[in-house]
N, C-alpha and C positions, 0 to 999 in steps of 0.2 A: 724565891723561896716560898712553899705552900704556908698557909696560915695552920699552925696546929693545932686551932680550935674548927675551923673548916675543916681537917683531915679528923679529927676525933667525932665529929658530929657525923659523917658518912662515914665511919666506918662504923658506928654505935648503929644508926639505923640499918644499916644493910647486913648486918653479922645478927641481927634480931632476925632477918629475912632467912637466913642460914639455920638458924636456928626452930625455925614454925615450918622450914623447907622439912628437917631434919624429923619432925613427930608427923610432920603430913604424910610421909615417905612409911611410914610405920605404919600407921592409922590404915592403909592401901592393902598392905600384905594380906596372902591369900598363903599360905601353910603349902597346898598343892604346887604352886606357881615357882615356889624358891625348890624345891624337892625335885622339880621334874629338869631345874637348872645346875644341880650338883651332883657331886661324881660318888656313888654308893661306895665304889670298889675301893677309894680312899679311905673311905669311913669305916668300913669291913677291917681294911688292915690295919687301920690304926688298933683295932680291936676295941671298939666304941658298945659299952653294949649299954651304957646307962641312958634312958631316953630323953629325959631332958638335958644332958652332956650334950647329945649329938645334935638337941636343936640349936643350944647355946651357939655350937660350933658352926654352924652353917647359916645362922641366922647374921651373928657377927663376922662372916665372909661377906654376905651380902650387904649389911651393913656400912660395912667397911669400904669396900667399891663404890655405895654408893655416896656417901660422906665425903670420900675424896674426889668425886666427879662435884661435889654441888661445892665444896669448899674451894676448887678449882676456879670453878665459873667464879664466885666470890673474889680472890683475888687476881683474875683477868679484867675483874669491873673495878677493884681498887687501882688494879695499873692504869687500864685507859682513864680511870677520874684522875690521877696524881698528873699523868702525862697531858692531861686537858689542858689542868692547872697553870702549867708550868712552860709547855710550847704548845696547846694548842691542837695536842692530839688527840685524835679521832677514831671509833673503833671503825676500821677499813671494810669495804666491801666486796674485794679481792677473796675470793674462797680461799681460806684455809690464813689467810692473813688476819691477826685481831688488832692491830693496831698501825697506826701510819703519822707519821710527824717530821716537820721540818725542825732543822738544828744546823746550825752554821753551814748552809746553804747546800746542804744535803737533805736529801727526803729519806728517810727510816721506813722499813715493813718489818714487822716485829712479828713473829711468832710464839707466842706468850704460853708455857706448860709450868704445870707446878714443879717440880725438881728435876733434877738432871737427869738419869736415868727414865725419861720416858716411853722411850720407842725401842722397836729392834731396828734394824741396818733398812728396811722396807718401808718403815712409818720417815725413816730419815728423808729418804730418797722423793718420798711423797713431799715432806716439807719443802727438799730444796725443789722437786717441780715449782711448788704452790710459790716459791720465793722467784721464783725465773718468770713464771709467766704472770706476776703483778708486774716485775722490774718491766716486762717488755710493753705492757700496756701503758704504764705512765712515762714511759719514754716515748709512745706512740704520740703524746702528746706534749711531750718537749725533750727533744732528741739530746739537749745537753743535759740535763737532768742526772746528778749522781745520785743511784740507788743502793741503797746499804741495805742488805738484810740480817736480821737480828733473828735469834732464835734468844728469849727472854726466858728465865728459869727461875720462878719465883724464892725457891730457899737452894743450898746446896752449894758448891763447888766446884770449875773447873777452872783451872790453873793457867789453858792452853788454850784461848778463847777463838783465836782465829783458826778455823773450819775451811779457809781459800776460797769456798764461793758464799760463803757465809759466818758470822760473828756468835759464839755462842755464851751470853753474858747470865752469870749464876748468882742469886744470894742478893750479896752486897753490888756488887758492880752492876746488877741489872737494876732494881730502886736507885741505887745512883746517877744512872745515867736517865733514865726516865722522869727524873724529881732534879739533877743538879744538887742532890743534897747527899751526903756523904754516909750521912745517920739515919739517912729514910728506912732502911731495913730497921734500925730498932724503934723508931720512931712509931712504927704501924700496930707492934705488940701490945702497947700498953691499950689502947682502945678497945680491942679486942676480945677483953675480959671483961668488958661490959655487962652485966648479970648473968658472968657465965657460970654460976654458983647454981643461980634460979632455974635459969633452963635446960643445963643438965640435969636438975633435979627433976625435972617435969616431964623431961627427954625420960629419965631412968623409971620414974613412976611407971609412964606405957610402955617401956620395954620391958617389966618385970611383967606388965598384964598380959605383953603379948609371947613371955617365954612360958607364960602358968597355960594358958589357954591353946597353944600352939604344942605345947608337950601334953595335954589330956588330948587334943585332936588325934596326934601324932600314936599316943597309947591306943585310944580306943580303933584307929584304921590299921596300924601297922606293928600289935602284938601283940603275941596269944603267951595267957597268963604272967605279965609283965615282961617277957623275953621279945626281944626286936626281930620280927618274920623279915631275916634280908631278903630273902627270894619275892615275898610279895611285895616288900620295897622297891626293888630291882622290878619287876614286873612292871609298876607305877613309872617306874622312872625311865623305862628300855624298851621293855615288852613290845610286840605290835598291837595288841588288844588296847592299850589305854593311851595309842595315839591320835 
């Protein structure tokens, strides 16, 4: 059983990392860069005409994507710490594998995503390769060796877990089996609000500077007499001239 003041103290430091990742990621943006990666002809038909609405809106697209890519990595590095912990697991060096550990005399490859629903049918298929060719390599080097593959799903649910050439464990059952602890999934929540009071607040201060400053950029390039020029937006964003 992990020590709960070991799990509170990494995950207190490491969710602060998340957190300075989170205003770094801000601090970056460049107004052009997110515009030239969004879909006008969405924003047209929503019929968006007010300008800082539609930075709101595309800025908290990007936002969003990227938040859940870095809160990702975050808890793939709480699983391989808990799993350290507890048997000794290791983040693997198998492409496409994050994690590797023995347990009642089986070797585990773990493929670790944040909820269930991550991939379409093609990103699957990708996993079970990436699951086939660690199996064949570490049998390469001991032929009896049982290889489990796990596809690890940090929150969420599936009911239906065996997959035939792979395991796919959600939620609860996935901190369970990686921890031997039945309450790891709620266990990891309470740490997690570690001054998350403060650094939201600090988070939100640069994201209102960068909505005030990013909607005058957005006024003064892209509309004449406060009305939003789509054609010159689109131009920016499609055009051949501004590629």
């Amino acid at each position: 059983m992990i020590d709960e003041n070991d799990l509170n103290e990494y995950v207190e430091k490491h969710i602060e990392i998340f957190h300075n990742n989170r205003i770094m990621n801000i601090s970056n943006l460049k107004l052009a860069n997110i515009l030239k990666h969004k879909n006008p002809y969405l924003f047209r038909a929503k019929n968006i005409l007010n300008a800082g609405e539609l930075i709101k809106t595309i800025l908290d697209a990007h936002l969003s994507s990227a938040e859940e890519t870095m809160f990702g990595e975050f808890l793939e590095s709480l699983a391989i710490y808990i799993c350290g912990m507890i048997y000794g697991g290791v983040k693997s060096s198998s492409p496409g594998i994050d994690l590797e550990f023995n347990k009642e005399n089986k070797r585990y490859i773990v493929s670790i995503k944040s909820g269930p629903n991550w991939g379409n049918s093609r990103q699957v298929a990708k996993m079970i390769d990436d699951f086939n060719r660690a199996s064949r390599i570490i049998r390469s080097n001991n032929k009896e060796t049982t290889v489990i593959a796990i596809n690890g799903c940090c929150y969420g649910k599936d009911d239906k877990p065996d997959k035939g050439s792979y395991f796919k464990l959600c939620g609860q059952r996935f901190w369970e089996f990686i921890s031997c602890d039945e309450e790891m999934y709620t266990k990891i929540i309470v740490p997690l609000g570690y001054k998350a009071k403060e650094k939201n607040d600090n988070f939100y201060t640069e994201y209102s500077k960068l909505i005030n400053n990013f909607t005058a950029e957005f006024i003064q390039d892209f509309c004449d007499k406060g009305v939003i020029n789509w054609n010159k937006l689109l131009q920016f964003n499609s055009g051949k001239k501004f590629s």
